[in-house]
BALOBA-1460 file (C-alpha; in Angstrom, 3 decimals):
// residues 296
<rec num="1" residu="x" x="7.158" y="19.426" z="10.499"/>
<rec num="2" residu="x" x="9.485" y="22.024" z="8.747"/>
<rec num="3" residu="x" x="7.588" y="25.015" z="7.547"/>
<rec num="4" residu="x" x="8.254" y="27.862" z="5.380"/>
<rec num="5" residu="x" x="6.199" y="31.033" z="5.527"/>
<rec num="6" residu="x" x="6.099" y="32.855" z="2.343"/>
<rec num="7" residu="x" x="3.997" y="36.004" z="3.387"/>
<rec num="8" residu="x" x="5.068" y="39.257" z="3.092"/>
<rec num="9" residu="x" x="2.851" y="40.509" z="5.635"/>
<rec num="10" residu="x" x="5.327" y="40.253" z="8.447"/>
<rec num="11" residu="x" x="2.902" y="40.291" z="11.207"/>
<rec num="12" residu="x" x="0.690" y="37.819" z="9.435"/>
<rec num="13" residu="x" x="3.329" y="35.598" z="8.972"/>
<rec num="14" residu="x" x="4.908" y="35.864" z="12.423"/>
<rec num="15" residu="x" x="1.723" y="34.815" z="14.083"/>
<rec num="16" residu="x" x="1.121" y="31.957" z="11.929"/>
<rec num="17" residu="x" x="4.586" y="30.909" z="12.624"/>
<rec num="18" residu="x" x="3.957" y="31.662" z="16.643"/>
<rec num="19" residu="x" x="1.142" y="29.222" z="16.373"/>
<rec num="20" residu="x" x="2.329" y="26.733" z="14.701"/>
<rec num="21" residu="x" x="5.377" y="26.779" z="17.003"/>
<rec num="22" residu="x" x="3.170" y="26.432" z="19.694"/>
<rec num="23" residu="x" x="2.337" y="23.090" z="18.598"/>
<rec num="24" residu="x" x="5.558" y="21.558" z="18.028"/>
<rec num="25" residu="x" x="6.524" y="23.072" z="14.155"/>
<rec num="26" residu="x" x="9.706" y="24.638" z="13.459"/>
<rec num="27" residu="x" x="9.138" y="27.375" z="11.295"/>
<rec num="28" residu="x" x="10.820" y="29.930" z="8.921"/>
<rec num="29" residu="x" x="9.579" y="32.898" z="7.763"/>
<rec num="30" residu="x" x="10.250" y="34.425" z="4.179"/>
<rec num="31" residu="x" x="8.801" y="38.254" z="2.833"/>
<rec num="32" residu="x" x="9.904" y="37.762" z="-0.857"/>
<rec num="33" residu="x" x="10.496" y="35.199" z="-3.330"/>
<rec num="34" residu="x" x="14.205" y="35.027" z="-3.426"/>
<rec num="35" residu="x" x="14.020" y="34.485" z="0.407"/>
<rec num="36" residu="x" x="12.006" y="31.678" z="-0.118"/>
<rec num="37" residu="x" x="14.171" y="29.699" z="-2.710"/>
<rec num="38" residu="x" x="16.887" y="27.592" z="-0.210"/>
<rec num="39" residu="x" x="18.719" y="24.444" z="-0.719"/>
<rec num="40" residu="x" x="16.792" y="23.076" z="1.713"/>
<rec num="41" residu="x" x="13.830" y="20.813" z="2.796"/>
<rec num="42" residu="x" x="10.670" y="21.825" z="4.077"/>
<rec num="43" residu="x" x="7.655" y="19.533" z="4.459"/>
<rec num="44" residu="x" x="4.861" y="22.294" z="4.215"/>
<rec num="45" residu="x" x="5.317" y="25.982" z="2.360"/>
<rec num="46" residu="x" x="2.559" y="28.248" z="3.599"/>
<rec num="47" residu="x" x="2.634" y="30.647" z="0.574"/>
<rec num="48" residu="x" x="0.696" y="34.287" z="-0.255"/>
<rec num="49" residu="x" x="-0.302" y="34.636" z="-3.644"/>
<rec num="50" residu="x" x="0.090" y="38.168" z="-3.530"/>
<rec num="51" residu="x" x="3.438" y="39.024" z="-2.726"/>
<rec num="52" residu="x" x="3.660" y="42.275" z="-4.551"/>
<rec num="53" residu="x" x="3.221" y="41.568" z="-7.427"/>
<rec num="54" residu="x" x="6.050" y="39.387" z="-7.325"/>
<rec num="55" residu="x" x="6.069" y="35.748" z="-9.448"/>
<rec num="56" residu="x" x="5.358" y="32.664" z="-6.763"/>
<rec num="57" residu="x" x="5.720" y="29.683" z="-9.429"/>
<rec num="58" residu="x" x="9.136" y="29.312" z="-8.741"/>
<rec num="59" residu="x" x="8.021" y="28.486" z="-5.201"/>
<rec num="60" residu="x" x="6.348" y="26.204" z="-6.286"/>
<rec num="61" residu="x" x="8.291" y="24.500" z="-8.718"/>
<rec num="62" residu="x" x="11.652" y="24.632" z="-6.245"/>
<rec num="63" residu="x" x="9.471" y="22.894" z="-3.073"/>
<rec num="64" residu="x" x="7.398" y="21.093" z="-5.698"/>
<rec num="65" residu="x" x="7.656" y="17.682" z="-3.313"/>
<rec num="66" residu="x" x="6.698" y="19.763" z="-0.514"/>
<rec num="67" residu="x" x="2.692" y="20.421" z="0.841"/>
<rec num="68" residu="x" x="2.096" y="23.721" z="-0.345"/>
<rec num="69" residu="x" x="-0.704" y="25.521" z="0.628"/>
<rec num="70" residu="x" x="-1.716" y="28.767" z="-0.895"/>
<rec num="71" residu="x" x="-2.956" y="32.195" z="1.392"/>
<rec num="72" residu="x" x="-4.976" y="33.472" z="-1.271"/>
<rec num="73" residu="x" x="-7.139" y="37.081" z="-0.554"/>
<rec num="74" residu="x" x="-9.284" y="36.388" z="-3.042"/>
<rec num="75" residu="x" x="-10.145" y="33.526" z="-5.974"/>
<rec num="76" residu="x" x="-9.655" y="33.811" z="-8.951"/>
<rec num="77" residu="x" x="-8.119" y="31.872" z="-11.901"/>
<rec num="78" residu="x" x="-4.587" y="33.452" z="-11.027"/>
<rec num="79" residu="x" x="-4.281" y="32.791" z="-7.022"/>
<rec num="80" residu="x" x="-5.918" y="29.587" z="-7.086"/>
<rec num="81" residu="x" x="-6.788" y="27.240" z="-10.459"/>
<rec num="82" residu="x" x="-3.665" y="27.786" z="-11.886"/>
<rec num="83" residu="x" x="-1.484" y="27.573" z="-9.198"/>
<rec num="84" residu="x" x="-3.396" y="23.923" z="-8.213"/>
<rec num="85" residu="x" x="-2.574" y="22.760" z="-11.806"/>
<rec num="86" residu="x" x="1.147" y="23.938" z="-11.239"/>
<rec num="87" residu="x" x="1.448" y="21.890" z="-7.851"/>
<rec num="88" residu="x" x="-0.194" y="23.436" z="-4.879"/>
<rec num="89" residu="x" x="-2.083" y="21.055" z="-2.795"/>
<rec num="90" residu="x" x="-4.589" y="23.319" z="-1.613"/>
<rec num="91" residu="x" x="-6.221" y="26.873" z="-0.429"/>
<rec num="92" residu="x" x="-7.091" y="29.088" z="2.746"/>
<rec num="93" residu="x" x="-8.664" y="32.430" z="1.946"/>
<rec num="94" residu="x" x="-7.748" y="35.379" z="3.929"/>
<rec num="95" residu="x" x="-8.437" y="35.863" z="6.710"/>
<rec num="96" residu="x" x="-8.344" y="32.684" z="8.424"/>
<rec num="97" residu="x" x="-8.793" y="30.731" z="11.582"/>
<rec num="98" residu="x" x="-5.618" y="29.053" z="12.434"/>
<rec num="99" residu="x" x="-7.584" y="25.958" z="13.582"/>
<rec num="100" residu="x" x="-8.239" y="25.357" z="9.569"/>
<rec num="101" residu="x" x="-4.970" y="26.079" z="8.837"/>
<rec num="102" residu="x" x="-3.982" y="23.230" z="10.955"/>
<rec num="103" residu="x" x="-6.519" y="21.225" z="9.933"/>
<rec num="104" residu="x" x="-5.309" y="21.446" z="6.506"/>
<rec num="105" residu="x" x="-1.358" y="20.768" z="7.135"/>
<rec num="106" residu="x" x="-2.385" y="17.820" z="9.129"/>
<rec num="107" residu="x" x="-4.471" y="16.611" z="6.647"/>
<rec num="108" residu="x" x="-1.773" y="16.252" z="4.106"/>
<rec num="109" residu="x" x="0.687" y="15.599" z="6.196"/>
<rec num="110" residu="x" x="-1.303" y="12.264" z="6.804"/>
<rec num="111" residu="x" x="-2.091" y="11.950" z="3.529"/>
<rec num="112" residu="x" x="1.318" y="11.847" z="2.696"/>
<rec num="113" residu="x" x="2.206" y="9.512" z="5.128"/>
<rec num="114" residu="x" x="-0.346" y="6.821" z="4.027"/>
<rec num="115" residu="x" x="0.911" y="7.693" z="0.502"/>
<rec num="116" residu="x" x="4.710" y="6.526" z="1.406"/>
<rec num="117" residu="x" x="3.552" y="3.590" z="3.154"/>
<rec num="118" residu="x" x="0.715" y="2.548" z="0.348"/>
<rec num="119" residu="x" x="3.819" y="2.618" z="-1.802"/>
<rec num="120" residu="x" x="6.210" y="0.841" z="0.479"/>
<rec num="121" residu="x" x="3.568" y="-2.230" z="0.956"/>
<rec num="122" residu="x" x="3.172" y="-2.278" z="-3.097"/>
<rec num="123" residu="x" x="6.632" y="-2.429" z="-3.582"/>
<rec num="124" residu="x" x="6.606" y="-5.300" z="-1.254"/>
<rec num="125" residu="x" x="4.060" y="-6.820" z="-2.422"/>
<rec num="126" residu="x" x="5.951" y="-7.171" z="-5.979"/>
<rec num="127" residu="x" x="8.740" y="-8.420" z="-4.779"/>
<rec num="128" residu="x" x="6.884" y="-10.964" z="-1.946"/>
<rec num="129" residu="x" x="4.803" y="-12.052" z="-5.422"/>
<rec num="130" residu="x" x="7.160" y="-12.073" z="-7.518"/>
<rec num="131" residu="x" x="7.070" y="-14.952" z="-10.040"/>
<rec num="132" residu="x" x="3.237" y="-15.960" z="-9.476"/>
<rec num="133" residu="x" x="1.607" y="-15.655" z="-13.000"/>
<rec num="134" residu="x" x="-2.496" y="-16.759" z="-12.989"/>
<rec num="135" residu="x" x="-4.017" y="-16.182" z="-15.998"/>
<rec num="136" residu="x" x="-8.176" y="-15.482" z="-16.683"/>
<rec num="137" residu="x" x="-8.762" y="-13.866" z="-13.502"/>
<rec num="138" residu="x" x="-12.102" y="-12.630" z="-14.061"/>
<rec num="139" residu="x" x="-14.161" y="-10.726" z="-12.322"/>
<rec num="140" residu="x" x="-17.116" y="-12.159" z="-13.599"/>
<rec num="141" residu="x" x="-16.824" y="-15.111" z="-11.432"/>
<rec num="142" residu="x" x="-19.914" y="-15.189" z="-9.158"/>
<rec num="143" residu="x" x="-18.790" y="-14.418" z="-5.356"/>
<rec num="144" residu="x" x="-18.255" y="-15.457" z="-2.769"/>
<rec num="145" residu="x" x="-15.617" y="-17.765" z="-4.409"/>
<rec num="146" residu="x" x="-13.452" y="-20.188" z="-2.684"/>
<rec num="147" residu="x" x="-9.815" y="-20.580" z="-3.762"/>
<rec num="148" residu="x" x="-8.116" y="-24.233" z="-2.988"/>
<rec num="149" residu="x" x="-4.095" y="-23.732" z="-2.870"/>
<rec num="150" residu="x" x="-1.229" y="-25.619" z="-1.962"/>
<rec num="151" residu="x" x="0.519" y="-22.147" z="-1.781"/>
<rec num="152" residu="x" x="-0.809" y="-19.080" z="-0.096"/>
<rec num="153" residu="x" x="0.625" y="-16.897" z="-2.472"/>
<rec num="154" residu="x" x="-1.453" y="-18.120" z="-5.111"/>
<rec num="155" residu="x" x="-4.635" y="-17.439" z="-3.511"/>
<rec num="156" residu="x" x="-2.686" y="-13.727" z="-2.686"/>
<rec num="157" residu="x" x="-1.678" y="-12.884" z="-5.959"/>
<rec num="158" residu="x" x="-5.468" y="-13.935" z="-7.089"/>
<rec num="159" residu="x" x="-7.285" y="-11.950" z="-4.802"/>
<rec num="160" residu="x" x="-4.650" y="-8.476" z="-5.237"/>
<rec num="161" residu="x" x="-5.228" y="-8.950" z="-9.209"/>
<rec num="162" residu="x" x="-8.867" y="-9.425" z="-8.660"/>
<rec num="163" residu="x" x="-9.117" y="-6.271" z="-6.577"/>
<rec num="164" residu="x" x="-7.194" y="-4.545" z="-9.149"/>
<rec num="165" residu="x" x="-9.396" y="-5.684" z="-12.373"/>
<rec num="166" residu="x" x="-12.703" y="-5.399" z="-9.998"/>
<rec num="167" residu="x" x="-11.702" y="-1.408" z="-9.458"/>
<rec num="168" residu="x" x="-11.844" y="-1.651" z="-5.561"/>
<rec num="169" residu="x" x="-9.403" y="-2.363" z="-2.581"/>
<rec num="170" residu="x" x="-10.175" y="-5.654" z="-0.514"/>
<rec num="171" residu="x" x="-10.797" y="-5.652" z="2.990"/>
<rec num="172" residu="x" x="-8.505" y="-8.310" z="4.910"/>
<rec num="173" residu="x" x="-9.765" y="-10.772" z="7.458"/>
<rec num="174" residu="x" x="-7.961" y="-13.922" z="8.504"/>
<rec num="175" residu="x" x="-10.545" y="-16.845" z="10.031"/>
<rec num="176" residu="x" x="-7.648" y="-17.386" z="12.433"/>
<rec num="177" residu="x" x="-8.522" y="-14.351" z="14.699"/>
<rec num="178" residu="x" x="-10.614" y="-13.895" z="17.737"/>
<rec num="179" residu="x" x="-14.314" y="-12.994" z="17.154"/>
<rec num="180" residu="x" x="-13.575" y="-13.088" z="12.907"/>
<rec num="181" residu="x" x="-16.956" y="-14.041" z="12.224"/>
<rec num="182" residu="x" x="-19.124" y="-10.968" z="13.366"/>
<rec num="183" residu="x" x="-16.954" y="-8.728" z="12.213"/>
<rec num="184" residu="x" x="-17.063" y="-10.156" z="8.736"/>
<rec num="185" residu="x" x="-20.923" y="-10.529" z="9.315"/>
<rec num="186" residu="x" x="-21.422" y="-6.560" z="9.985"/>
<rec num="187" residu="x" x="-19.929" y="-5.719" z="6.577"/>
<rec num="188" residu="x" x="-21.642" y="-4.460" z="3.855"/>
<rec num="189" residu="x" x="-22.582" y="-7.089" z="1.066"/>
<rec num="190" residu="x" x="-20.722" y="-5.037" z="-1.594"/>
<rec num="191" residu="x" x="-17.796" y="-4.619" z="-0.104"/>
<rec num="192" residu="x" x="-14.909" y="-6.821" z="-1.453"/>
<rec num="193" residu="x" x="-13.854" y="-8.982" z="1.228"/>
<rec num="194" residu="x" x="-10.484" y="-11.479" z="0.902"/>
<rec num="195" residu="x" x="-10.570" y="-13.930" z="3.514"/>
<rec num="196" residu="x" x="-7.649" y="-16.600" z="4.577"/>
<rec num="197" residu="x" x="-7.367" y="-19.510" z="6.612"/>
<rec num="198" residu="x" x="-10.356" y="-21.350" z="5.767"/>
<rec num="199" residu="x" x="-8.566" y="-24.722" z="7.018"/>
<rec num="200" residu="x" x="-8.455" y="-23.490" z="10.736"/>
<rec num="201" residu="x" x="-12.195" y="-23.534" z="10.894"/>
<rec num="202" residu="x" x="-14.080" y="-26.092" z="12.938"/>
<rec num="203" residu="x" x="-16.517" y="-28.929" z="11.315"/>
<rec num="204" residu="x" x="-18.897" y="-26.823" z="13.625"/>
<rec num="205" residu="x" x="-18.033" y="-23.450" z="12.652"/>
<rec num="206" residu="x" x="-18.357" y="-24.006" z="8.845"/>
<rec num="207" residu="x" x="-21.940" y="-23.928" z="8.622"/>
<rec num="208" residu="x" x="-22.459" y="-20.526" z="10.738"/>
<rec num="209" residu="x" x="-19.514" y="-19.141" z="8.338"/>
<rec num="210" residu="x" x="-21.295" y="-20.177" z="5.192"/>
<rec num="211" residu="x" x="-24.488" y="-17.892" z="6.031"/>
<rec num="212" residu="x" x="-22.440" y="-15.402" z="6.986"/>
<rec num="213" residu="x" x="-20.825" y="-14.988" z="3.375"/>
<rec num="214" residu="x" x="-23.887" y="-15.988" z="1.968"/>
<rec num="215" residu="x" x="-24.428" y="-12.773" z="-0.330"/>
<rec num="216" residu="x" x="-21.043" y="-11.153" z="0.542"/>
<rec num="217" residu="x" x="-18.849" y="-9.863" z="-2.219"/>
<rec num="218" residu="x" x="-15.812" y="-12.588" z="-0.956"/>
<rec num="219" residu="x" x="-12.759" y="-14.416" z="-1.953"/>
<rec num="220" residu="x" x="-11.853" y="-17.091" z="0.354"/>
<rec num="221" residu="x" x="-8.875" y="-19.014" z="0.459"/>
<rec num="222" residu="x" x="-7.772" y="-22.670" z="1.950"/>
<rec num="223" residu="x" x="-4.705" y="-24.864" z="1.614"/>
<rec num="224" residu="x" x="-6.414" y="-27.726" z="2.584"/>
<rec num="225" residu="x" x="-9.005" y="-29.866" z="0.720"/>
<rec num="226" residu="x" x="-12.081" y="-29.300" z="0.159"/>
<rec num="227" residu="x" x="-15.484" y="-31.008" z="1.066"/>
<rec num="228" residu="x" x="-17.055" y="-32.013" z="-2.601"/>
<rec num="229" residu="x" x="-20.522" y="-30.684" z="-1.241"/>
<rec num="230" residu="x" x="-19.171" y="-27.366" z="-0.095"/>
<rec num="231" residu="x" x="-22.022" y="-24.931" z="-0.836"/>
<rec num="232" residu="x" x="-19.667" y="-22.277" z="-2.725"/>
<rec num="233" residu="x" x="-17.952" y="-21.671" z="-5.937"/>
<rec num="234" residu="x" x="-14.245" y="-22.727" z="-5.948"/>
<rec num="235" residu="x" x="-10.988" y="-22.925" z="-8.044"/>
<rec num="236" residu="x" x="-8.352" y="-24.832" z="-7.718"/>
<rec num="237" residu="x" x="-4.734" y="-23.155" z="-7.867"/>
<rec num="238" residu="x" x="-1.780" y="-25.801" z="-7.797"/>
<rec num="239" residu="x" x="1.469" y="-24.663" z="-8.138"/>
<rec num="240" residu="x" x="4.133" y="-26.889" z="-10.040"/>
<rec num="241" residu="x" x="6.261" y="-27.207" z="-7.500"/>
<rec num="242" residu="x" x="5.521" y="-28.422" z="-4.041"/>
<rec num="243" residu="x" x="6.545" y="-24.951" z="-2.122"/>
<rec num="244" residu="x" x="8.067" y="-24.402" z="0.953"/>
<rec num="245" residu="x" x="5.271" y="-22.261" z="2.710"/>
<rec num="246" residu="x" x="4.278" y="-21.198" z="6.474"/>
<rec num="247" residu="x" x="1.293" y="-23.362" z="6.096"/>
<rec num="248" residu="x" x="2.753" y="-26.086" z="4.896"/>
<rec num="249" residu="x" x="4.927" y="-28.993" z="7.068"/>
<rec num="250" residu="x" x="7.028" y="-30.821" z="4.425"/>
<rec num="251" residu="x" x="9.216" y="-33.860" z="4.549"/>
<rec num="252" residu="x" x="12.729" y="-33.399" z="4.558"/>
<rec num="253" residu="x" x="12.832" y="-35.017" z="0.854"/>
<rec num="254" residu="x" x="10.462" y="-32.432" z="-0.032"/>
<rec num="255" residu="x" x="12.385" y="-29.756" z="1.816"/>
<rec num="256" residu="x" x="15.624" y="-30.404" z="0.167"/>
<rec num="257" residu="x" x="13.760" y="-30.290" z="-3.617"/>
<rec num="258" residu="x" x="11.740" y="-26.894" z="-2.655"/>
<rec num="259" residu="x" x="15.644" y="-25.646" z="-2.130"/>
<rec num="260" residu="x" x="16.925" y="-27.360" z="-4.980"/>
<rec num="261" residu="x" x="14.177" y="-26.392" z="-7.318"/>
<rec num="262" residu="x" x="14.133" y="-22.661" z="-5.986"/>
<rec num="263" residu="x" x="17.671" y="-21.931" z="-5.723"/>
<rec num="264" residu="x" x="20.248" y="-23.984" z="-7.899"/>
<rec num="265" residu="x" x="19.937" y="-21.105" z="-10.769"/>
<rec num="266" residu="x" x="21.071" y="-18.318" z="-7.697"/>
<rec num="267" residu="x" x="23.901" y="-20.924" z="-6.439"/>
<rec num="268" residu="x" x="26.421" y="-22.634" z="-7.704"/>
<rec num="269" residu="x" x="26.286" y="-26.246" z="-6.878"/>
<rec num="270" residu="x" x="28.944" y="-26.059" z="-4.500"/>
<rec num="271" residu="x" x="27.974" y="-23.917" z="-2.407"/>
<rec num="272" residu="x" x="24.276" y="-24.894" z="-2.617"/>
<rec num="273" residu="x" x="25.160" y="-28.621" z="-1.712"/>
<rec num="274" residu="x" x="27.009" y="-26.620" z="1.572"/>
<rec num="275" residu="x" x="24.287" y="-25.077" z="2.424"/>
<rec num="276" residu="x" x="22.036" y="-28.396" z="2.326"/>
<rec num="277" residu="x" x="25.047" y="-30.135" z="3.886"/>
<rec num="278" residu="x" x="25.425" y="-32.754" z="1.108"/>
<rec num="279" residu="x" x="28.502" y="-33.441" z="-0.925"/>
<rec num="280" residu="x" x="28.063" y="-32.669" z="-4.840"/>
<rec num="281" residu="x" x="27.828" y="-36.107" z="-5.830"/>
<rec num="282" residu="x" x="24.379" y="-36.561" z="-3.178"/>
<rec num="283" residu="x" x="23.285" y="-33.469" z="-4.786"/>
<rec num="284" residu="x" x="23.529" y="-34.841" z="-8.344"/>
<rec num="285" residu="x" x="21.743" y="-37.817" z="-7.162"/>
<rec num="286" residu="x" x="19.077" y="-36.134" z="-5.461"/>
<rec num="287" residu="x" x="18.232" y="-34.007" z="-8.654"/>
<rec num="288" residu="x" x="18.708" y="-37.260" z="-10.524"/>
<rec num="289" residu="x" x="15.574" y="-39.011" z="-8.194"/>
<rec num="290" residu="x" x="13.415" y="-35.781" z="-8.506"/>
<rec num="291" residu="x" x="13.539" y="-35.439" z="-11.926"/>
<rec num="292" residu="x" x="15.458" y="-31.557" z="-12.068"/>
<rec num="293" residu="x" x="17.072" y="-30.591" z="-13.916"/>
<rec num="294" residu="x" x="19.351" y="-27.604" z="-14.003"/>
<rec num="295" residu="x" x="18.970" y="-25.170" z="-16.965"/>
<rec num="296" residu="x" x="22.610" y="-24.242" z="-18.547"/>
């Protein structure tokens, strides 16, 4: 990480930055405020409150996207609440051993970290969902529930929004993995469980999976049918179109209207029959025998 020490205690500062250099840090060291303020990025600012007598909020406003991390000598509403509510992450009071210190940057730093890729998989999972609209997801409905599909992304997008409404992140288990069962059996019955791949279960395998989930707090999802004496709630989530999906094998007729159906308003029918290699006039009659038609 890039570090800037904002301490005007030189040999404070110096042997922070020593120590932090030791393991791997670049650092920078800074004895007033307009030292501080570069045109540059640093990922932590290690910065004294009491810099005689001199005004730190600029620090933090100008590294605002940066960890900062205060080296208070005492607390008080003026070295420590206030500059939390201005953007500080957090406090060490003087004097300090560096082994907190640490523990503290690489705290955040983590927690950064997770924070860029919780919102890199969100993002993705709006665009991977885009399009999928359930309505009355409640979470009301008794658990553990059993969602029938003929697309995956249904059951997703029902088990993200029910998370969401419910007020608590799902744990992820897929029955298609090695030794699935006892680790869904050692969770805790109130924690929110979405499981997958139902269909991949044995005839045998079923039972010992069904008093497993017994009194867990569980969505579980399938994209195969359903036995009518199945001792669970279920839904049933059918999308309008037969989709193209990595559980799914579909006929070459049904290929060529998934592509038709999904991508004639982001083509135009030349180049769409070219990618299906079909003349126009095929692809006119194919839409013709499926029933599409193509909004103007």
């Amino acid at each position: 990480m890039k570090i800037i020490i904002v301490e005007n205690e030189i040999y404070l500062a110096q042997s922070i930055a020593a120590k932090l250099a030791e393991i791997g840090h670049t650092c920078e060291v800074a004895a007033t405020i307009k030292e501080a303020i570069k045109d540059e990025h640093y990922d932590a600012v290690l910065l004294s409150t009491n810099i005689n007598g001199q005004d730190f909020y600029p620090v933090i406003e100008h590294y605002k996207d940066s960890i900062i991390i205060l080296l208070v000598s005492y607390i008080s509403n003026d070295t420590v609440s206030n500059p939390l509510k201005a953007g500080a992450k957090d406090y060490i009071l003087k004097p300090f051993m560096m082994e907190e210190l640490i523990r503290k940057i690489n705290h955040f730093r983590d927690y950064e970290k997770l924070k860029k890729e919780n919102d890199a998989f969100k993002k993705y999972l709006q665009f991977s969902l885009k399009g999928i609209n359930i309505d009355n997801i409640s979470t009301k409905t008794t658990l553990p529930l059993l969602i029938k599909t003929n697309y995956q992304k249904f059951a997703d997008f029902y088990a993200f929004e029910f998370a969401k409404i419910y007020g608590e992140p799902f744990k992820f288990y897929s029955l298609s993995d090695s030794g699935v069962l006892n680790r869904i059996k050692s969770e805790k019955d109130t924690q929110l469980l979405y499981i997958t791949d139902f269909q991949t279960l044995k005839k045998s395998e079923k039972k010992s999976f069904f008093e497993i989930i017994e009194n867990k707090n569980a969505l579980i999802s399938t994209t195969e049918a359903i036995e009518e004496d199945i001792p669970l709630n279920f839904i049933e989530l059918k999308s309008d179109n037969k989709i193209f999906d990595r559980n799914d094998i579909l006929s070459i007729d049904d290929y060529v209207k998934y592509i038709i159906l999904n991508y004639q308003n982001k083509f135009p029918d030349t180049a769409l029959a070219k990618k299906l290699g079909i003349s126009r006039k095929s692809l006119w009659e194919k839409r013709k025998k499926y029933e599409i038609f193509k909004k103007k």
